[in-house]
C-alpha positions as CSV (number, residue, x, y, z in Angstrom):
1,X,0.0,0.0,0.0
2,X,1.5,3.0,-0.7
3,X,0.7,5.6,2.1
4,X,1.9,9.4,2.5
5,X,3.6,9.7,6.4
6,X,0.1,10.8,7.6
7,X,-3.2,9.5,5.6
8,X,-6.2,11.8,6.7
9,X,-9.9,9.6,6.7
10,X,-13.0,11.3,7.2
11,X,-16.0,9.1,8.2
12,X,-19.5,10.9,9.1
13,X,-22.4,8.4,10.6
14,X,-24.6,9.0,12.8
15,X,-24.1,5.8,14.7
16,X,-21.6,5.6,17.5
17,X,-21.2,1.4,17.6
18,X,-20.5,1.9,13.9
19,X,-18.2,5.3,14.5
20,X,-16.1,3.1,17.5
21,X,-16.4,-0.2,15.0
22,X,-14.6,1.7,11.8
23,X,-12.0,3.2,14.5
24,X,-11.0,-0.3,15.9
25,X,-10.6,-1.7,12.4
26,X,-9.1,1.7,11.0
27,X,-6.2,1.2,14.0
28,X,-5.8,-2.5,13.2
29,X,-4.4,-1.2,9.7
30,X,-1.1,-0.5,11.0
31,X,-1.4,1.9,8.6
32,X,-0.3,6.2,9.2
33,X,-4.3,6.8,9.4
34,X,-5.3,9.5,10.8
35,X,-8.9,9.1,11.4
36,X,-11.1,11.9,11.8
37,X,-14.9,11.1,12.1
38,X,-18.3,13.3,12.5
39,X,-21.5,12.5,13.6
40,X,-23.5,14.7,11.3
41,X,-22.9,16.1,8.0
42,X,-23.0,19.9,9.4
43,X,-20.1,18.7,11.7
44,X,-18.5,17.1,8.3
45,X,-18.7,20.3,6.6
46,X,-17.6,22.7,9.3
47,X,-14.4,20.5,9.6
48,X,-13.6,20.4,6.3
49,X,-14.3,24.5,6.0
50,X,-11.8,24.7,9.2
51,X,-8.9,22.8,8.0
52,X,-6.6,21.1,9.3
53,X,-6.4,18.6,8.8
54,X,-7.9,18.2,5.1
55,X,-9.2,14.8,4.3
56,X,-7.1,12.3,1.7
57,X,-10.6,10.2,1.4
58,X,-14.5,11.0,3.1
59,X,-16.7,7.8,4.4
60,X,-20.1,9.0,4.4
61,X,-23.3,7.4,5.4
62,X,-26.7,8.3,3.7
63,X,-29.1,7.7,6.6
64,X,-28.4,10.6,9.0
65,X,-31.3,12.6,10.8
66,X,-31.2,16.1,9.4
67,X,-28.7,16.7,7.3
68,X,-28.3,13.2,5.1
69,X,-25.1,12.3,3.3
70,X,-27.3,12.9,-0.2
71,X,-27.0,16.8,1.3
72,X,-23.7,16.4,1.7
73,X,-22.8,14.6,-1.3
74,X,-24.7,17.4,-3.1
75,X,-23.2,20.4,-1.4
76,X,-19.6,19.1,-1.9
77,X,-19.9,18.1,-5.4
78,X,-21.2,21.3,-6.3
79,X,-17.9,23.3,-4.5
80,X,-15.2,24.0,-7.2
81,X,-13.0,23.0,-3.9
82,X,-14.4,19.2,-3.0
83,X,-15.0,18.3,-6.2
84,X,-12.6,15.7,-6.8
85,X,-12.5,14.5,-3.2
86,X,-12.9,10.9,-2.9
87,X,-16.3,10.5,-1.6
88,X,-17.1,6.8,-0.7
89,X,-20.7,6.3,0.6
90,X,-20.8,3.8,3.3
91,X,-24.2,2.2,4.2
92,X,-26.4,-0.8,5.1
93,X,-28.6,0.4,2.1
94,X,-28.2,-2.6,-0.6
95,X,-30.6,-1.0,-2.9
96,X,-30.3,-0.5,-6.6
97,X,-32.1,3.2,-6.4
98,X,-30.0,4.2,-3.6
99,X,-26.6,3.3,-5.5
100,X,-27.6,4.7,-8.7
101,X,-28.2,8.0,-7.0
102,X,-25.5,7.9,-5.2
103,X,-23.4,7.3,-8.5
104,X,-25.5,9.6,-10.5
105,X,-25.0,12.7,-7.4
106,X,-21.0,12.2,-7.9
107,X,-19.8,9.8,-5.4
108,X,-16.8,8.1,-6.1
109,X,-17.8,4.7,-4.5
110,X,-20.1,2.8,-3.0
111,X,-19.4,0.0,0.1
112,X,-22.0,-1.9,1.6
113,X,-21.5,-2.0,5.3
114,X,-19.8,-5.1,6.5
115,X,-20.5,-6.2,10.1
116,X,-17.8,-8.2,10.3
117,X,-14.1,-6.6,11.4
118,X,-11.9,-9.1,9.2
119,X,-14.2,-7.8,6.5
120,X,-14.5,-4.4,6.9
121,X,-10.8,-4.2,7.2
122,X,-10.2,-5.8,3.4
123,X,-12.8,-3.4,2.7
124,X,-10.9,-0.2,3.9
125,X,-7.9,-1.6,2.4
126,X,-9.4,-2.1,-0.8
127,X,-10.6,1.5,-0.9
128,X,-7.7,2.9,0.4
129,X,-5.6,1.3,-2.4
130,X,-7.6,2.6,-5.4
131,X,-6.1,4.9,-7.3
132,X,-8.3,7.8,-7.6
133,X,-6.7,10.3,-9.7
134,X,-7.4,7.5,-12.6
135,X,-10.4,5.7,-11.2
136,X,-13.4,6.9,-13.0
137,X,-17.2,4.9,-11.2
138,X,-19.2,3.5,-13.9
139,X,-21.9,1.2,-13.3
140,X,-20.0,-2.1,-13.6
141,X,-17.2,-1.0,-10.9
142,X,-19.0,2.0,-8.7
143,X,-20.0,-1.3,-5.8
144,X,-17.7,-2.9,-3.4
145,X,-18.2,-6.5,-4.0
146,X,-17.4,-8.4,-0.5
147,X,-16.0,-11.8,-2.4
């Protein structure tokens, strides 16, 4: 894996079990992660408006009271600034309207949550190592496949 001396995640979810979970897998990387997570997209965006640190990669969940990651994704897509920030939605949603939008608003990826840890953490390495100055989503590549 090729890593800079300090690789900045954001993860925004509205759930603390799966905040803590993403954390304990994140540190198991061995990785120079620094993780950096929110609990609401407001929080998301005032962080990323008050740099540092500025994030190398965003995690964001859809299904967030308020302010959902489909706001988010939205707002950030349409700043000249965040535009080309990788933007992976993370979420238990497995549904085929909920992915195309996702892929249709400008995310760069889409993971379905994995409740396991050994999982999630070939999950986070497998995002982590796409290249995403060439990777372009298309409907054939856009899902994480857990297999």
């Amino acid at each position: 894996m090729i890593m800079k001396n300090e690789f900045t995640i954001f993860y925004t979810d509205d759930d603390p079990e799966d905040l803590e979970f993403f954390m304990e897998v994140t540190s198991a990387l061995g990785e120079h992660l620094n993780i950096v997570t929110q609990n609401n997209g407001k929080k998301l965006l005032h962080d990323l408006k008050n740099p540092p640190p500025n994030p190398h990669i965003l995690f964001l969940d859809l299904n967030m009271p308020g302010f959902t990651g489909f706001d988010v994704l939205e707002q950030l897509r349409s700043s000249e600034e965040y535009k080309n920030l990788p933007i992976v939605i993370f979420s238990t949603s497995n549904d085929e309207r909920t992915i195309s939008k996702s892929r249709e608003m400008g995310a760069s990826y889409y993971v379905p949550k994995p409740s396991d840890f050994s999982l999630l953490k070939k999950t986070i390495l497998h995002t982590l190592n796409i290249n995403w100055n060439t990777f372009k989503p298309s409907k054939e590549n856009f899902v994480y496949l857990n297999n």
